[in-house]
C-alpha positions in Angstrom: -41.0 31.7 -1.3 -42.3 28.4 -2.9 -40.9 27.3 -5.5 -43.4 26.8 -9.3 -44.7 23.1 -9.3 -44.5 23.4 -13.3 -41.0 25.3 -14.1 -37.7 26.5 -12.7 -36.8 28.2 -15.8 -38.3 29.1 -19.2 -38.2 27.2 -22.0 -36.3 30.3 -24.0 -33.7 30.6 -21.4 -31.9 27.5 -21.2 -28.4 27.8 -21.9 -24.9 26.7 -20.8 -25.2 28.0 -18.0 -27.7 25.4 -16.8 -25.2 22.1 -18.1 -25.6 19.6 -15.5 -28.2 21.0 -13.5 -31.7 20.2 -13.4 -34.8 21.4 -14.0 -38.4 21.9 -14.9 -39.9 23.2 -17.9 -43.5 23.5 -19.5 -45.4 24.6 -22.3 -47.0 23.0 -25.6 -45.6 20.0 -27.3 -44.3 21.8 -30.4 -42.6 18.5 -32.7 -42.3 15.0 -32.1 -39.4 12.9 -33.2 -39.4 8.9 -32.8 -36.6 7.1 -33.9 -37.1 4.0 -31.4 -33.8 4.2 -30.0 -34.3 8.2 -28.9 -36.6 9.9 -28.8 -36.8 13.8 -29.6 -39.2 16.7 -28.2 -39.3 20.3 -28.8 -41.1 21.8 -25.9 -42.8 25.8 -26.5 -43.6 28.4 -24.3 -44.0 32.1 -24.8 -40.1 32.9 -24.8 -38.7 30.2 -27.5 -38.0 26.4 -27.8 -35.9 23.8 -26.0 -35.1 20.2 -27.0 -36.1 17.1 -24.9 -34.5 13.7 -25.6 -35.8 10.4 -23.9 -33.9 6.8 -24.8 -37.5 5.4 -23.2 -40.1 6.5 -25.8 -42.4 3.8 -25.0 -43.2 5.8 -22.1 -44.4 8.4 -24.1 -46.9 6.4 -26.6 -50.1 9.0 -25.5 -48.0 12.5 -26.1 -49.6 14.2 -28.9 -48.5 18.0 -30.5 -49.7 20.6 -28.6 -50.5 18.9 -25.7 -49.7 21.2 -22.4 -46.4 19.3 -20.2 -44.1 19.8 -17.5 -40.9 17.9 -17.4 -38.0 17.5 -15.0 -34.4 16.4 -16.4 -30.9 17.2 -16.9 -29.3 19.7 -19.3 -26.3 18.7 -21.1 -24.0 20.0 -23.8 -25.3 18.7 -27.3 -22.1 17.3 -29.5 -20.6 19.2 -31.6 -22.3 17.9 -34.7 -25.6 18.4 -33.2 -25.5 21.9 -32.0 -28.4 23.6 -33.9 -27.6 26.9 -34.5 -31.0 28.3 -35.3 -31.9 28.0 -31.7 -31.6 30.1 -29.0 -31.0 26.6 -26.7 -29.4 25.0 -29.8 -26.0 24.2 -27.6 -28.2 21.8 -25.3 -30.8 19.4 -24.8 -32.8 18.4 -21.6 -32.6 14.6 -20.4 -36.3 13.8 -19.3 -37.0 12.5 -16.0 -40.4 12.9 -15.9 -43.2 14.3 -17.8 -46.3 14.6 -16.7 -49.3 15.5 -19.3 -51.2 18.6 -17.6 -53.6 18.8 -20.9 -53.7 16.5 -23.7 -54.3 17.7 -27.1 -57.0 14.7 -28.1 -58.5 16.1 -31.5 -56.9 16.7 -34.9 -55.5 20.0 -35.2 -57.3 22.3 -38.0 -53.8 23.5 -38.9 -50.1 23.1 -38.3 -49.6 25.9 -35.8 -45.9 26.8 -37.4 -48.1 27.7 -40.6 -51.2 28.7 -39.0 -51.1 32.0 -41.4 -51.6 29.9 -44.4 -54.8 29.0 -43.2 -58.2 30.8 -44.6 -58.4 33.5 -42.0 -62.3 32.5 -41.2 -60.4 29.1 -39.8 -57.9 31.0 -38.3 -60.2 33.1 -36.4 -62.7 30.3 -35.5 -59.6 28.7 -33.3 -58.0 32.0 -32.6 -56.5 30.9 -29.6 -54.7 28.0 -31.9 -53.2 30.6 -34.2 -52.2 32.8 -31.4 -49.9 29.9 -30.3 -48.4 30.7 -33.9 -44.8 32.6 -32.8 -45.4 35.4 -35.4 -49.4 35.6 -34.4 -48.4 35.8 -30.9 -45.5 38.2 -30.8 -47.7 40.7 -32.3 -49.9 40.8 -29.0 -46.4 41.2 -26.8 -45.8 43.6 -28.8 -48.9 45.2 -28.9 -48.6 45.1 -25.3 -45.3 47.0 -25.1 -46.4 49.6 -27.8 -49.3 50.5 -25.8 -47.2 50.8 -22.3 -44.6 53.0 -24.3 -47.2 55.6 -25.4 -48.4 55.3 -21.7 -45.7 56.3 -20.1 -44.9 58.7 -22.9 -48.1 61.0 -22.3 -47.7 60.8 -19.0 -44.1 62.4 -19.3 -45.8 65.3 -20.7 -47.8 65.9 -18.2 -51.2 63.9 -19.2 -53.5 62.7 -16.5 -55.2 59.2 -17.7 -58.7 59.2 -17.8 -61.6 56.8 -18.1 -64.9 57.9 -19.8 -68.0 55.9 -20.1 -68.5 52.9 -22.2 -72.1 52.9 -22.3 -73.6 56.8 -23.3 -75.9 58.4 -25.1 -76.4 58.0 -28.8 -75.3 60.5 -31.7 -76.6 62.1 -35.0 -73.7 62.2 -36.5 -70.5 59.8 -37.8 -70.6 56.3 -38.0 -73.4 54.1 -37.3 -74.2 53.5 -33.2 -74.0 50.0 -31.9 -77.3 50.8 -29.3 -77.9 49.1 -25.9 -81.6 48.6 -24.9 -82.5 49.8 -21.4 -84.6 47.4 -19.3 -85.4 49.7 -16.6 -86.6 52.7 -19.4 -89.0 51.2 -21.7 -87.9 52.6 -24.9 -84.9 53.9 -24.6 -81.8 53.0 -25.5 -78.3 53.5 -24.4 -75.3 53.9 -26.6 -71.5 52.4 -27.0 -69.0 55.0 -27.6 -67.9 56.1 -31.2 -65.3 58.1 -29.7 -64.8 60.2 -26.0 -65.6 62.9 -28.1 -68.4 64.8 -26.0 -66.6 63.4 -22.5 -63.7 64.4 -23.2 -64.4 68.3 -23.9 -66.4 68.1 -20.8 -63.2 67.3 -18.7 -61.5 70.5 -20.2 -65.1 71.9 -19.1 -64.3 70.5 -15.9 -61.1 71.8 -15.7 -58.6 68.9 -16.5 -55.4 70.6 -18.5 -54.5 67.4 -20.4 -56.2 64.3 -20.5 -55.7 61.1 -22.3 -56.8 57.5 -22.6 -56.3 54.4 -24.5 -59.9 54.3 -25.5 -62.2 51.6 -27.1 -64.3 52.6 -29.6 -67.5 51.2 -31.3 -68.9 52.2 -34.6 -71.1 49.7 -37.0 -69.1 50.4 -40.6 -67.8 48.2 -42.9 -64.3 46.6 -42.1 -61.4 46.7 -44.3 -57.5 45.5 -44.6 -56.9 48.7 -42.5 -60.7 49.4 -40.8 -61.5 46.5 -37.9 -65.1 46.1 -37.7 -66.9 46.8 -34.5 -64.6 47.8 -32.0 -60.7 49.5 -32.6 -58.4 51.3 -29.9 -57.1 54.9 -30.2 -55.0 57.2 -28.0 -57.1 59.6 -27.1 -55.9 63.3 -25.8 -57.5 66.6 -25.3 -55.7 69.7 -24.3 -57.1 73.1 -22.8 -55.9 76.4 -23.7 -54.3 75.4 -26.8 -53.8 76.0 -30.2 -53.7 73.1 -33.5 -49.3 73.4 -33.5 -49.5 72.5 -29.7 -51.4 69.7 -30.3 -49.5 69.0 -33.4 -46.2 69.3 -31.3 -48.0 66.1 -28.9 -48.6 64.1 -32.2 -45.2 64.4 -33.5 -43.4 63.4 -31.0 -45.8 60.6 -29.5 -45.2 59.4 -33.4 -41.6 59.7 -33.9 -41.1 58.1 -30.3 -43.3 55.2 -30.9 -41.6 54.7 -34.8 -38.6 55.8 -33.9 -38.1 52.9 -30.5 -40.1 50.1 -32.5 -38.9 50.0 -36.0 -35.3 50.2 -37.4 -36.9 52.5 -41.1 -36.0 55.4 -41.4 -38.9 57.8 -40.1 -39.8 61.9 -40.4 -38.5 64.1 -38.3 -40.6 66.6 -36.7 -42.0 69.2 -37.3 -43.9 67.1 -40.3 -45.0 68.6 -43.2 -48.2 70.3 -43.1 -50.5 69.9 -46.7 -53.7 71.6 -47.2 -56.6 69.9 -47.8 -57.1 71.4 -51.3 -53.7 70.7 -52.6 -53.4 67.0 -50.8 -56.5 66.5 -53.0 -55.1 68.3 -56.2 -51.3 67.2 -56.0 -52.2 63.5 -54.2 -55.7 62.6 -55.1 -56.0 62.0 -51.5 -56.3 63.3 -47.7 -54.2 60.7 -47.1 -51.5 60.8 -49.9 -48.4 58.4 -49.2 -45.5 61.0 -49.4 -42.9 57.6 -50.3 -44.3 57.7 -53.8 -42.8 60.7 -55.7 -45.3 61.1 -58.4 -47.5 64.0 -58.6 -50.9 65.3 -60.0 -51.2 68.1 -62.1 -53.8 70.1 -62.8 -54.4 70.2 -66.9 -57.7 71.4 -67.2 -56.4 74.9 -68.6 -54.5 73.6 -71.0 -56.4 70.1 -72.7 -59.8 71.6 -72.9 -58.5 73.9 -75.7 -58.0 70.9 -77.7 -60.6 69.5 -80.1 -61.3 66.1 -77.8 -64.8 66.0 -77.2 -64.2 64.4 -73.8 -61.7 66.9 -72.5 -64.9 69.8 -72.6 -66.6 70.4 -69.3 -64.6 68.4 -67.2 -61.4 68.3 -65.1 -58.3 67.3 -66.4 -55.1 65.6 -64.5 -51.9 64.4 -65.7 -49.3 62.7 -63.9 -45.9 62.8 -65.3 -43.4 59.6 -65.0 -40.1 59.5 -66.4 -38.4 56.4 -68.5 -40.3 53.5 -68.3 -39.2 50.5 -69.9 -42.6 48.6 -70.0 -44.0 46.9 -73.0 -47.1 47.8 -74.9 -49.2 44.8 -72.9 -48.1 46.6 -69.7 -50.0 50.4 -70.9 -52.8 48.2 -71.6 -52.7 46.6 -68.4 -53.0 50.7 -67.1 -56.0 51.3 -69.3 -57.6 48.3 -67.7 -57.5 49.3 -64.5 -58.5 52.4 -64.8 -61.5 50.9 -66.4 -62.0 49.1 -63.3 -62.7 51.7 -61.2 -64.7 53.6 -63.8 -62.5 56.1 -65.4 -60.7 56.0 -68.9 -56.9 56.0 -69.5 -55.3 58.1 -71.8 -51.7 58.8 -72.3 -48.8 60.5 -74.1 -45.0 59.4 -74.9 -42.7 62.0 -75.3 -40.2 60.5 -78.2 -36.9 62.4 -79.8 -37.3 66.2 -80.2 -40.3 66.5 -77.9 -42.7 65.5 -80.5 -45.7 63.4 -79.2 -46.7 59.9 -79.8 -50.4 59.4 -78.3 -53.8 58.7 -80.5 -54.4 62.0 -78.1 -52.0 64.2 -80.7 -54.0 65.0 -83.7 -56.5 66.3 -81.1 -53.6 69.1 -80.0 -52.0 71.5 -81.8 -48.2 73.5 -81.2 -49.5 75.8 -78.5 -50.8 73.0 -76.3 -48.2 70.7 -76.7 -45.6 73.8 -76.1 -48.1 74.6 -72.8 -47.7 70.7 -71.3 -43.7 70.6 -72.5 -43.9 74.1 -69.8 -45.7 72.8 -67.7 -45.0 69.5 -66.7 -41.0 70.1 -67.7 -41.5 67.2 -70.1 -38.4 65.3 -71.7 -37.7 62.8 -74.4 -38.6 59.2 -72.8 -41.3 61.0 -70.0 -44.8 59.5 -70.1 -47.8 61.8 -69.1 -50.7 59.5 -67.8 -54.1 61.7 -68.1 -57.9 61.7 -66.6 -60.5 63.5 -67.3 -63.6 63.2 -65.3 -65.7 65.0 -63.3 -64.5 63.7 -60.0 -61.1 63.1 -61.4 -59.3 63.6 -58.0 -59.8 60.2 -56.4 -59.6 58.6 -60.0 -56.1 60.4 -60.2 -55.0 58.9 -56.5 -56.0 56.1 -57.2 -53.7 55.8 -60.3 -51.1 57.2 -58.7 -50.6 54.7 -56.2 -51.1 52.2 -58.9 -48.2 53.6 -61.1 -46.3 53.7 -57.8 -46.3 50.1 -56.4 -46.2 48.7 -60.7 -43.0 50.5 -61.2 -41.6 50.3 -57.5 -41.1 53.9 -56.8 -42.2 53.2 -53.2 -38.9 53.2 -50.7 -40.9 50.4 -48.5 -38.2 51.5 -45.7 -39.3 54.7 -44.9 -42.1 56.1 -42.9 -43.3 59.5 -44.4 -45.6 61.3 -42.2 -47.4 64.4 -42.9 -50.3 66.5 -41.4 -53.0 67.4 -43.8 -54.8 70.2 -42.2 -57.3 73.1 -43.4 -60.6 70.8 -44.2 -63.2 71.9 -45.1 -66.4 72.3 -42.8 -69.3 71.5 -44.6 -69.8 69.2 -47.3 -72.9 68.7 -50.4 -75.0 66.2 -49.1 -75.2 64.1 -52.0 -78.2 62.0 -50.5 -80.8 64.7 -49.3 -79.4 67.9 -50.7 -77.9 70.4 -48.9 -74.8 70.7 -46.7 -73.8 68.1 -44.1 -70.3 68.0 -42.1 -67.9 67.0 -44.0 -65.2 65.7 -40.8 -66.3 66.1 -37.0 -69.4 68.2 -36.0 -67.6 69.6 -33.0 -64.3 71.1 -34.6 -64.0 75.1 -34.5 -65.0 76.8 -38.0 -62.2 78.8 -39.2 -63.4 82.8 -39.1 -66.3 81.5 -36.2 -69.6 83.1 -35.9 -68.7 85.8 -38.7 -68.0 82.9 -41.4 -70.9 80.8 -40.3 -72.9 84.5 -40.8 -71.2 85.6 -44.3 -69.5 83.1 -46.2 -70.9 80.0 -48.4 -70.5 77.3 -46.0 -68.8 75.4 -48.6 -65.9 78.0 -48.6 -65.5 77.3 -45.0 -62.7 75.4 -43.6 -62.3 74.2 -39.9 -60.1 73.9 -37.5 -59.6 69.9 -38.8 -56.6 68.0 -39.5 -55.5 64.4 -39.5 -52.0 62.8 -39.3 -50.8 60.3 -42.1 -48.2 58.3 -42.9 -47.8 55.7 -45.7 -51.4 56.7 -47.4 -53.0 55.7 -44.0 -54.6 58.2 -42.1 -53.1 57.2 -38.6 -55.2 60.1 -36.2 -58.0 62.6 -36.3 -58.2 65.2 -34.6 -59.0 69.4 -34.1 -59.5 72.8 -32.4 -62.9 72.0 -30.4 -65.8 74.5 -30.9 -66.4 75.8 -27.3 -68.6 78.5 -28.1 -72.5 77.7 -27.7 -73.9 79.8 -30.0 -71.3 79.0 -32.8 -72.3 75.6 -31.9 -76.1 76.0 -32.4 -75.3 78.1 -35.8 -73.1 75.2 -37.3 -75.6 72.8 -36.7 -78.7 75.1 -37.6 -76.7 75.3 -41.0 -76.9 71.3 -41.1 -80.8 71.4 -40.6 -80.7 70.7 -36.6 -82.9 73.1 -34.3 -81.8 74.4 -31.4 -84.0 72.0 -29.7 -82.0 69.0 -31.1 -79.0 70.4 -30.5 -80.2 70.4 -26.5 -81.9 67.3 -26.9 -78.8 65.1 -28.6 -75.9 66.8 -26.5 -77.3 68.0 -23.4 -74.5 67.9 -21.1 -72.6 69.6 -23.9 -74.9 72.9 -24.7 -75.1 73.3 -21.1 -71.3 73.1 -20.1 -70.9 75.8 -22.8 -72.7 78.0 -20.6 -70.4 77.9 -17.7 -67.1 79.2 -19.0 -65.8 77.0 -21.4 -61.9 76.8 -22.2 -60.5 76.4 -26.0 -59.7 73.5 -26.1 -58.2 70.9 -28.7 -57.0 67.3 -29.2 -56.5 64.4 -31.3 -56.9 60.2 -31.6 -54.0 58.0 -33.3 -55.2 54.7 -33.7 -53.3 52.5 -31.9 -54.4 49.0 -34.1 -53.3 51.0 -37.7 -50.2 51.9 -35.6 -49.1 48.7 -34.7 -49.9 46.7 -38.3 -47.7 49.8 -39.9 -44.7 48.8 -37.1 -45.6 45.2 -37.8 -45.6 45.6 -41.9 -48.9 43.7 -41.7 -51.8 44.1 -44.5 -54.2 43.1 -42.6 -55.5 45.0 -39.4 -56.9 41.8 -38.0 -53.2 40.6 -37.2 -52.5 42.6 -34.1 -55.8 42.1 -32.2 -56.1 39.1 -30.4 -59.6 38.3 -30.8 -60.9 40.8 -33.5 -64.4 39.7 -35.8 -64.2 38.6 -39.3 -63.9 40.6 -42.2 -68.0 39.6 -42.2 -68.3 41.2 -38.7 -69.1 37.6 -36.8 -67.5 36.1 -34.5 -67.1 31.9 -35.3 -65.5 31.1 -32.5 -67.4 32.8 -30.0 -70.6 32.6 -31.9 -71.9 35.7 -32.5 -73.7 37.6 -33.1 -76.5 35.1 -32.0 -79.8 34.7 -30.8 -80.8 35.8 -27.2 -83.3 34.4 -25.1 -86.7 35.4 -25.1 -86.9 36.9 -21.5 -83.4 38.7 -22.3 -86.0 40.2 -25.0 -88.9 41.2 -23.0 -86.5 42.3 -20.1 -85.4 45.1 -22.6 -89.1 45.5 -24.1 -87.9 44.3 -27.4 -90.1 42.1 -30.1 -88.3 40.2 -33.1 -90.7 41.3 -36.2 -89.8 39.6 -39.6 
C-alpha cells in the first residue's frame, strides 16, 4: 500500500516511541515562536499538538498561524527542563527537514482560535469552520459523532430495523409551523419538510415493521432558544407494534441510562424512572418538565389563605413553597420580589421566627386557625420561610420561582442527572385564540377511555395516552400510544372542528391505512441535539451542531436565507408581492 504524501503519524501520537526516527506530520499552524536562534512551532490536527523546532527560521519568514503544513524531521527527547508536561507529546520535539505550505492562511484571523468561544457567537457562526478548529468546538462534533453511533448500535441490539422516511411530504394542520417547498411541476401546490416521521412512521407498523427507528431530521419554523435550535434538530425516532406505554418506556430507559451512563462520569437514574402525572408535575413542579435535582416543592394553599381577609388572596389560586434556613439579607428578599415582578406576578412571603409565630406584612391578614392550618401543612419550623403566589395561572409563576430559589441558594446537585417520565396529559386543551378546544400535545396519540370518552366525558377531562421523558427540567423526548382506530380518529379531530373531509384530505395515506387492519402501536423521539449539550454541560444548543443558524434563524456564513433568482421563481409559479 502507498504510503500518505502528507503524514506517517498523527500529530497526537508522537511519543517516545518515535525518538530518532522520522517522520511526517500535518495539520494547522497552531503558535509561532521566533527567538532568532530557534525557532518554535506547535503543529494541530484533530488528535492533539506536537512541537517543531527549526535553528533556520529564516526559511520560514511566509509561515503564518493556521496556515495548513506538512513537515518531515526527526524526533528527539526534549531535555529534562524542557519537558512540558501539559502535552500529550511534551517529552519530544520534531527537528524540521522540510515544510512545505499546502495552504496559507493570508488574512487576519477574526479571532484567536484557542478562545474562539469568547467571540460574539454571530462572529463565531459567520466563520464556523474557524471555531470548529477550536479543540473544545470541535470535540463536541467527535463526540456527537460517537453518541449517535452508540444509540445506533444500541437500538439495533434490541431488535430495531433502521428506517428512512421521506424528507420532502405533505404538509400538516397541526404543531409547529411547516417550512413548505413549492412544486414546479404542480402549479400551486406545495410540498412539505418533515416536522417529525410521525404519519410515516405508523404507516410502517401499518405495513407490518415490528420496531423501527431512525435518527431523523426534523424541520419546524418556531422560535429558537438556549435549548430549541431553529429550523432543523435531530431526534431518535422509534415506533413499536403491539405494545403498550411501559414497553416503550422500558426502550427509553435504557437507551437513556446507556447513553448517560457510557458518556458522562454523574451520577444518573436508574430505571425504571419515576413516573409523575401531569396534574401533579404541574401542582408540585410548576412544570411538565420539573428538574427533580431541586428539592423544593409547590403546595397547594388555596384552601387555607383565601379564608384570610387579603383582598388578593379571594378568587384565585394560592401556592407556597417552603424553604428551610436561609441566611440571606433583607436586599436579597427584595431581589425575590423583583423578579417575580419581572415575569408578572407579586411576591409575598412569611418567616417563621421563635415559637412559630409569624413575621410577614401578610400576618395581620391571618388569624390562629390559618396560621395553625400552614404550621400543619407545610410542617413549618422556626427559621423556615414560606414563599407565596397567588394568581390565576399561578402554576408556571410558581415553577418559575422555584427554579429561581433553587439555582440562588444552590440546592441544585449539578452532578446528577434526574430523569423522570411525566405521563397522563391531557388530550384537549382551551383554545385561547379562537375558543374552543384544540390538542393540547400530538393529534395522533390514543385518548385514554377511546371512543366512549370522546362520546361521554368533557373533553377537557380527557387525558391521552401522552408522555414525555425529562431530565434536568428539559424535556429530552416525546412520545405516545398511537391512535390506530379510524373512527376514534375522525371523532378526536371532529371535536377540534375538522370534518371528516379534512381529516381525508390532510392525512390520506393515514385514514386509509386504518382501514386495513391496523396494529396498536406506540413510540417515542429523544432529541439527540438536547442530549448531547446535557452530556456536554453546554447552555447553549448551538454548541454541538456543526453548522446550526443563529439565534436570528440566518445563516451569515452561508448567506441565507437570500434572494433567489427570478426564473427559480417562475419555475415554482411564485410572485414576490410587497
Amino acid at each position: 500500500m502507498e504510503e500518505n504524501i502528507y503524514r506517517s503519524v498523527y500529530c497526537g501520537k508522537v511519543d517516545r516511541s518515535y525518538i530518532g526516527k522520522e517522520v511526517r506530520v500535518c495539520g494547522w499552524v497552531n503558535s509561532i515562536r521566533n527567538l532568532g536562534s530557534l525557532l518554535f512551532i506547535t503543529l494541530r490536527d484533530e488528535t492533539g499538538i506536537v512541537q517543531l523546532i527549526s535553528e533556520e527560521s529564516d526559511k520560514f519568514i511566509n509561515l503564518t498561524k493556521e496556515s495548513t503544513v506538512t513537515v518531515s524531521g526527526t524526533v528527539r527527547k526534549r531535555d529534562d527542563d524542557m519537558i512540558n508536561k501539559n502535552m500529550a507529546t511534551g517529552e519530544i520535539e520534531i527537528v524540521i527537514n522540510t515544510l512545505d505550505i499546502l495552504g496559507l492562511c493570508e488574512n487576519v484571523l477574526p479571532f484567536e482560535i484557542s478562545r474562539s468561544k469568547e467571540s460574539l457567537e454571530d462572529t463565531r457562526l459567520k466563520y464556523r469552520y474557524l471555531d470548529l478548529r477550536n479543540e473544545s468546538v470541535h470535540n463536541n462534533i467527535l463526540f456527537r459523532s460517537k453518541v449517535i453511533d452508540f444509540i445506533r448500535e444500541t437500538m439495533k441490539s434490541m431488535g430495531f430495523t433502521e428506517i428512512q422516511t421521506p424528507i420532502i411530504t405533505a404538509t400538516s394542520p397541526e404543531g409547529a409551523r411547516d417550512f413548505i417547498v413549492p412544486s414546479r411541476k404542480f402549479k400551486g401546490k406545495f410540498y412539505a419538510l418533515p416536522q417529525a416521521p410521525q404519519i410515516f412512521k405508523q404507516l410502517l407498523m401499518v405495513s407490518g415493521f415490528d420496531k423501527y427507528f431512525q435518527i431523523a431530521p426534523c424541520f419546524r419554523d418556531e422560535d429558537p432558544r438556549s435549548d430549541r435550535l431553529y429550523g432543523e434538530f435531530y431526534q431518535l425516532d422509534f415506533e413499536m407494534s403491539f405494545v403498550t406505554e411501559e414497553d416503550v418506556y422500558k426502550v427509553g430507559e435504557k437507551v437513556f441510562y446507556n447513553v448517560f451512563t457510557n458518556f458522562s462520569e454523574k451520577e444518573v437514574s436508574k430505571p425504571p424512572f419515576r413516573r409523575i402525572p401531569y396534574r401533579e408535575a404541574m401542582l408540585k413542579y410548576g412544570s411538565d418538565k420539573p428538574d427533580l435535582r431541586n428539592p423544593l416543592i409547590i403546595e397547594d394553599l388555596t384552601n387555607i389563605l383565601s379564608k384570610s381577609d387579603f383582598a388578593p388572596f379571594k378568587d384565585t389560586q394560592i401556592r407556597g413553597i417552603k424553604v428551610s434556613s436561609i441566611d440571606k439579607s433583607n436586599s436579597w428578599f427584595k431581589q425575590m420580589e423583583e423578579y417575580v415582578k419581572s415575569i408578572n406576578g407579586t411576591l409575598g412571603y412569611i418567616k417563621v421566627i421563635e415559637n412559630n409565630k409569624f413575621k410577614s406584612s401578610l400576618d395581620k391578614f391571618l388569624n390562629d386557625e390559618i396560621r395553625n392550618n400552614l404550621i400543619e401543612k407545610l410542617n413549618l419550623n422556626e427559621g423556615d420561610t414560606v414563599f407565596i403566589l397567588a394568581d390565576k395561572k399561578v402554576n408556571k409563576l410558581a415553577g418559575n420561582l422555584r427554579n429561581k430559589l433553587g439555582e440562588e441558594l444552590e440546592l441544585i446537585d449539578k452532578n446528577k442527572y434526574e430523569f423522570c417520565i411525566v405521563n397522563d396529559f391531557p388530550f384537549f386543551e382551551e383554545d385561547e385564540e379562537n375558543g374552543g378546544i384544540t390538542f393540547s400535545h400530538n393529534p395522533f396519540s390514543m385518548p385514554q377511555g377511546g371512543m366512549d370518552a370522546l362520546l361521554n366525558k368533557n373533553p377537557l377531562d380527557i387525558l391521552a395516552y401522552q408522555y414525555d421523558f425529562v431530565c434536568n427540567g428539559y424535556e429530552m423526548a416525546s412520545g405516545g400510544v398511537r391512535n390506530h382506530d379510524r373512527d376514534i380518529l375522525k371523532k378526536a379531530f371532529e371535536l377540534v372542528g375538522y370534518s371528516e373531509d379534512v381529516v381525508k384530505s390532510k392525512f390520506p395515506a393515514l385514514y386509509e391505512a386504518f382501514r386495513y387492519g391496523a396494529p396498536p402501536h406506540a413510540g417515542m423521539a429523544p432529541g439527540i441535539d438536547r442530549i448531547l449539550m446535557l452530556l456536554k454541560d453546554e447552555e447553549n444548543i448551538r454548541e454541538v451542531v456543526a453548522f446550526p443558524l443563529g439565534a436570528n434563524g440566518a445563516d451569515s456564513m452561508m448567506g441565507c436565507p437570500s434572494e433567489v433568482f427570478p426564473k427559480q421563481l417562475k419555475d415554482a409559479h411564485i410572485k414576490i408581492s410587497d
